[in-house]
N, C-alpha and C positions, 0 to 999 in steps of 0.2 A: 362064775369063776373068771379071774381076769388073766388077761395073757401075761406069760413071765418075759422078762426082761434078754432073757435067751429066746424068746420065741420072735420077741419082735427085730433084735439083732439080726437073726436068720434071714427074717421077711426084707429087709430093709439091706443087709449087704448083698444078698443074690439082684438088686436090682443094677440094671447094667446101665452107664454111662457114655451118653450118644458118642462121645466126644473121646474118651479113652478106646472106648469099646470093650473096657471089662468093669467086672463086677464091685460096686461102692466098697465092697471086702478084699475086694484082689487090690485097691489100689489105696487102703486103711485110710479111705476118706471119712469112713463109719466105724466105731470100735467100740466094743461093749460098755466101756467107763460113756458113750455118745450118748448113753441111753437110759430114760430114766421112767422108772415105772410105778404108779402109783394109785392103786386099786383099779381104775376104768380110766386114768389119768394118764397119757403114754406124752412123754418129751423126746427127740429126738434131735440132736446136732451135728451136720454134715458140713464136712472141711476141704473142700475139693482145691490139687494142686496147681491150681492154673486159676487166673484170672476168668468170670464167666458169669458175669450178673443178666445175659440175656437170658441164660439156661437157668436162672435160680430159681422162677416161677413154675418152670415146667418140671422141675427138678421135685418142689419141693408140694406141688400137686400129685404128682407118681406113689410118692413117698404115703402122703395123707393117704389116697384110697387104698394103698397096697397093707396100710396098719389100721387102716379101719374098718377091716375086711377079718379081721382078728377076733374071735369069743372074747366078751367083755370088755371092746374098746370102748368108751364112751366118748372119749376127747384128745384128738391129737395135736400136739406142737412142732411144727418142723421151723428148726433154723439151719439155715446154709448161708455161707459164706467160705472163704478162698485164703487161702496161704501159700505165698509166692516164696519158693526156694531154689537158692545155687544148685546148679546141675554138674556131672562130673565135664571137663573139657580134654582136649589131648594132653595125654602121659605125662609130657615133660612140664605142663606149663600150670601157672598159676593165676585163679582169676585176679579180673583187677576191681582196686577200690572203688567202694562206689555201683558197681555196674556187679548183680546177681549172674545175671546168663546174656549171653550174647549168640544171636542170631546169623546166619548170615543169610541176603538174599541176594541169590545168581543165576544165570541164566548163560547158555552155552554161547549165542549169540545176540545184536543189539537188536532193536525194532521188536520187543514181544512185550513191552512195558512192564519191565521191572521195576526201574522207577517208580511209577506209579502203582505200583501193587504194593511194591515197600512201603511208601508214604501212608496209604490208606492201609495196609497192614498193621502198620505202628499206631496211626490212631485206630483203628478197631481195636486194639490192645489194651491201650486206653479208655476206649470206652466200655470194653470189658470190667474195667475197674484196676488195671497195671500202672505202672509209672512207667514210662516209655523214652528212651531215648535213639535216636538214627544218627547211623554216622557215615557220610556221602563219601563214599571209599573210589569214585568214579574222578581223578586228579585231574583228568584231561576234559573230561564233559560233565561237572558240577551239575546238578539240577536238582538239589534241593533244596537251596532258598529259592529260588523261584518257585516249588509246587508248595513250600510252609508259608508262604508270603513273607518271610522275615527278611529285612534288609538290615545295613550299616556291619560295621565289622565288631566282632567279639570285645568283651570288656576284659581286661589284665585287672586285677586289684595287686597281685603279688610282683607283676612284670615276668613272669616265669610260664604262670600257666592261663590259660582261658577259661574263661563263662560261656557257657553252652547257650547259645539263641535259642528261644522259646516260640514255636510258629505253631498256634493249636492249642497252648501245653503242652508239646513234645518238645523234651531236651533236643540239641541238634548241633551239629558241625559239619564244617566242610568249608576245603580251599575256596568255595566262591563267597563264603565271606571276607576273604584276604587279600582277593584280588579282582578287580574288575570283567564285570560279563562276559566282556568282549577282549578279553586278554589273553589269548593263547596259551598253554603251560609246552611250552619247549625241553621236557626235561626226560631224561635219558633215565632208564629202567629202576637205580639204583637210586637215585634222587626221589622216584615216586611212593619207592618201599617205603624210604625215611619219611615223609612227609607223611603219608597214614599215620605211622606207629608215632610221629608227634603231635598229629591230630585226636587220634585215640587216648594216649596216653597224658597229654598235656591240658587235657579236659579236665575240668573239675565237675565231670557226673556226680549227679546229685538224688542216691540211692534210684537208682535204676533199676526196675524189674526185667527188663529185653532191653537189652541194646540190637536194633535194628542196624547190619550195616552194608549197606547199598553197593553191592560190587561190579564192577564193573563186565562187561561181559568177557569172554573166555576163560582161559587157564592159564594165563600167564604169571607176570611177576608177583599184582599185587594179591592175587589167589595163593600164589606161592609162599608170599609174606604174612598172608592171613592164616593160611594152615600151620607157619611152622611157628609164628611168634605170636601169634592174640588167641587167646583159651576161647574159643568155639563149642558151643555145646550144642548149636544145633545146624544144619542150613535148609532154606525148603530152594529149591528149586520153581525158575516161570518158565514156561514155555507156552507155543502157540501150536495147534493141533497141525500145522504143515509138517512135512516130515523134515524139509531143512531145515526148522527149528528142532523138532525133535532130536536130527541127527548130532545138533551139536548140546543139546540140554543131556543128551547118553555122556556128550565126552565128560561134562559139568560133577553129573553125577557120579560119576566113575571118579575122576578127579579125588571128590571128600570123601568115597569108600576107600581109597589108598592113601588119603593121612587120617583115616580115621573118625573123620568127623562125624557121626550120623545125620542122614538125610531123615527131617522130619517127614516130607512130603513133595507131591508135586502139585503147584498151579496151573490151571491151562486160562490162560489169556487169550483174550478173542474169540471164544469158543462159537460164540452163535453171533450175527448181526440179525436184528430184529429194524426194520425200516418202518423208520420214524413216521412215513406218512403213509401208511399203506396196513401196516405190521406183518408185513410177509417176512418169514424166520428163513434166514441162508445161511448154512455152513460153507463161508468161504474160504477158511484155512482149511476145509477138510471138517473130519468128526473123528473126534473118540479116540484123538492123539496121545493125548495125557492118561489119559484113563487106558489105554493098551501099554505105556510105558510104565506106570506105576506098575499094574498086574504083573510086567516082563521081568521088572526088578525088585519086586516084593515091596516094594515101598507106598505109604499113602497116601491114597488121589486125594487131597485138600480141597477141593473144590474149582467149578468153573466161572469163568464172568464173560458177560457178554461183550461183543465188539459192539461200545454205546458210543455214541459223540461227546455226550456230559460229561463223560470219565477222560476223556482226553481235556475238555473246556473248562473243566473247572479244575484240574491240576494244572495246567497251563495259568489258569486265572490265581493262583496263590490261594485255595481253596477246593483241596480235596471232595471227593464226594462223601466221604464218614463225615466229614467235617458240615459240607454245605449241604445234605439231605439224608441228616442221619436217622429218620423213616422209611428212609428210600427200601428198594428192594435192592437194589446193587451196594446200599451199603450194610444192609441184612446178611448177602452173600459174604462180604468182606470180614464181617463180625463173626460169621459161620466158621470162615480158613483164620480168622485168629485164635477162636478157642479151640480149632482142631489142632493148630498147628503147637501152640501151648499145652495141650493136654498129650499130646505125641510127647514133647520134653516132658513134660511130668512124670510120665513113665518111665523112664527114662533114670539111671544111676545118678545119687545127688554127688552132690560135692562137701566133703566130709574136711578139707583142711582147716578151716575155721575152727573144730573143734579143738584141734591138737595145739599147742603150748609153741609156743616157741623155746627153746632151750638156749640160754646162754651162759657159757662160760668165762668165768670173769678170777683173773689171779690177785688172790687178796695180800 
């Protein structure tokens, strides 16, 4: 007798997802029309909301033995693959063209490598299988053409708006392509809002599944200008296990719980130094910062990275470590905090305005 097409439904959505952390049926990546059944003949197709071709194997291995473990399986099919969708953003605002979900990453204070968790963030996204774009929201200390290697300034075709630099394949913007390295930005609070939201919005993103956008550290204006005017669906938080880091990653996260924003998760940067010539392992920031702050405020630990030299030399060098040793183990790690960090938004309320009409009224 062969297994019914409900029975394998059962077997296949109670399996749970490293990455959501609930079951392929809690989060209708699996649905009974998924599944196809035919004498000892079993097809199965699985649609996960987030980008995540590193988990498709592991995913789609679980699957096999968990239905061929079934009376009268003879032969299973599993296809998995990913569907990237608009997330809800704050109340008032609407997403923008081009650009699916937008990201933020921030950090309470500077030296805990945001920057660089962003940048290899965004291509770990990417090399999940997203279309990725960052936008260096840091007006005063640009440093993202320098870690995409992309130089020369934006192209205008229209004179209105900009072509987004491509360092990787990741889309990209930011004042330091408009103005020289070494050129101070001297500009007073209100000037810096403005210049984001014409960087943001004067872009010609080019179907974007994350916009990555790089904030600068504290709670200041342009935090101010990102919560109340760019739709944010999601932000993860970096920090470093010291508690001075911590103390100010608490103000960070507090911050996007009172405009709303959801905190995907928290990064702990620096977590271990492991010595390049010895391998003796030190916690020199301390241990187990991030991962008691996530627990403190319900929110998810996204993973830790070590304090490596390579991660500072090759973002400095115009080459990422996803990018320059994307077998590496630290770019493994990176790949891990982008489909957690992606599947945290997936769960996550979509964004439903696209469906609805526009209504206009017009006097004949």
């Amino acid at each position: 007798m062969s297994a019914s097409k409900e029975q394998v439904f059962q077997i296949v959505g109670d399996i749970i997802d490293v990455n959501t952390e609930k079951s392929l049926a809690a989060t209708k990546s699996v649905r009974e029309k998924d599944i196809e059944v035919d004498g000892g003949k079993v097809k199965v197709k699985v649609t996960l909301g987030y980008p995540a071709s590193g988990y498709f194997e592991t995913l789609k291995k679980q699957i096999e033995e968990a239905v061929s473990a079934l009376d009268g399986v003879e032969s299973v099919e599993v296809e998995v693959g990913s569907k990237i969708t608009s997330h809800a953003v704050q109340q008032n605002l609407k997403p923008i063209e081009g650009i699916k979900n937008i990201i933020a990453v921030a950090s309470g204070k500077g030296g805990v490598g945001k920057s660089t968790t962003a940048v290899n963030l965004a291509l770990a996204l990417q090399a999940e299988g997203a279309t990725v774009g960052i936008l260096d929201a840091d007006i005063y200390g640009p440093s993202m053409p320098r870690m995409l290697g992309a130089t020369g300034q934006p192209e205008s075709v229209d004179g209105r708006s900009l072509e987004p630099k491509i360092g990787h394949g990741v889309q990209s913007m930011s004042i330091g392509y408009l103005v020289e390295e070494d050129t101070p930005m001297i500009w007073r609070g209100p000037m810096v809002t403005q210049a984001l939201e014409q960087l943001l919005n004067d872009t010609n993103w080019k179907d974007v599944d994350y916009l990555i956008i790089d904030l600068p550290p504290g709670t200041g204006d342009t935090q101010l200008t990102l919560a109340q005017k760019i739709p944010v669906s999601g932000a993860v938080i970096v920090t470093t296990p010291q508690d001075i880091a911590l103390l100010d990653a608490r103000k960070g996260l507090k911050m996007f719980e009172k405009v709303e924003v959801p905190v995907l998760g928290i990064v702990e940067n620096m977590s271990i130094h492991i010595c390049s010539n010895c391998g003796h392992a030190e916690h020199i920031f301390g241990e187990g910062g991030g991962q008691r702050m996530a627990e403190e405020y319900g929110v998810d630990f996204l993973g830790a990275l070590p304090l490596d030299i390579k991660i500072r030399e090759q973002a400095d060098s115009g080459n990422p470590t996803v990018a320059a040793e994307p077998d590496s183990k630290i770019a493994e790690i990176y790949r891990e905090i982008a489909r957690k960090t992606a599947a945290k938004l997936a769960t996550k309320a979509k964004d439903h305005s696209a469906a609805f009409p526009n209504i206009v009224i017009q006097n004949n």
